[in-house]
Each structure stands twice: as structure tokens, then as C-alpha cells.
C-alpha positions in Angstrom: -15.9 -25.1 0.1 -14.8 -22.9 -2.5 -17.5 -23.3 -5.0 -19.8 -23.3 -2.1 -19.0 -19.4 -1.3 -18.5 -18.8 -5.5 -22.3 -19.5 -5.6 -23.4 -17.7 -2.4 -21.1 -14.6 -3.3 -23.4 -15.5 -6.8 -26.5 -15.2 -4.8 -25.3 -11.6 -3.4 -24.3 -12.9 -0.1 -20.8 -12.1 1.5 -19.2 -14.0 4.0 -19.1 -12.6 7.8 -17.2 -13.5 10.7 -18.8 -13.1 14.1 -17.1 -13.4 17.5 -19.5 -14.7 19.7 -19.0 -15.6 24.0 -16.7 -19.1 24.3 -19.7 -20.3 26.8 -17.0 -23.5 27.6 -14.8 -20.8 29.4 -15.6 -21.1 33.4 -14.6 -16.8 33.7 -17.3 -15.8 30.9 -20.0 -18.1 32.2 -19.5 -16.6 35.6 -19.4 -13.2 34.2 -22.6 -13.5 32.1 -24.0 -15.1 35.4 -22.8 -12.2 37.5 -24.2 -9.7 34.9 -27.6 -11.3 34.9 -28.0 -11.2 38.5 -27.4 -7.4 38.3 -30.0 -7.2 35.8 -32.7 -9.1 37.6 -32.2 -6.9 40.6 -32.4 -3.5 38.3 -35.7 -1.6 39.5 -37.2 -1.4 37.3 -36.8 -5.4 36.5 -40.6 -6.4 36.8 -41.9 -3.4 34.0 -38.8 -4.3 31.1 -40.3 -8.5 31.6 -43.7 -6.7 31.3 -43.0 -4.7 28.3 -40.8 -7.3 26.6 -43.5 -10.0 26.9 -46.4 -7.2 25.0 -43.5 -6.6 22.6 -42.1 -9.8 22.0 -44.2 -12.5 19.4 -42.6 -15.9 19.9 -44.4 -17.2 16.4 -41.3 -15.1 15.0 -38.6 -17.1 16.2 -39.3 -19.8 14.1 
């Protein structure tokens, strides 16, 4: 593993650490679910979908 980050730091790269959501925890799936049904029943709901679907270009996320 060592020689493995020698080459990336090589390659100009440094290594991050990134604290993501523990999605196997029961309390932060229920929170993320309870936060997205606030979102969906924000007013202006129906124009954000609009505007991200113009904005959005799936062909990117490949």
C-alpha cells in the first residue's frame, strides 16, 4: 500500500479522507427519509425537478 500512494503522491495526487452518511444506521436513513419528504413538499418542488432536469446531462455521469 505504501508504494501504491509513493506513486500517486508521484503522479501529484494527495490522499483525502471523506466522511460520508453510515446508510446501515436505522436513525440516518430515517433522517435522510424525513428530510426528503420535506423537500418534496417545498413549493416550489415541481419548478427545482423542472430546472434540474434542463440543467442536468446524464451522458456526464459516466
Amino acid at each position: 500500500m505504501a508504494s501504491r500512494r509513493e506513486r500517486l503522491r508521484a503522479q501529484g495526487l494527495r490522499p483525502v479522507q471523506h466522511w460520508v452518511p453510515d446508510l446501515r444506521d436505522p436513525k440516518v436513513l430515517a433522517d435522510i427519509r424525513r428530510e426528503a419528504a420535506m423537500l418534496s413538499r417545498h413549493p416550489e418542488d415541481a419548478v427545482i425537478d423542472e430546472w434540474l432536469d434542463t440543467v442536468r446531462d446524464p451522458a456526464d455521469w459516466s
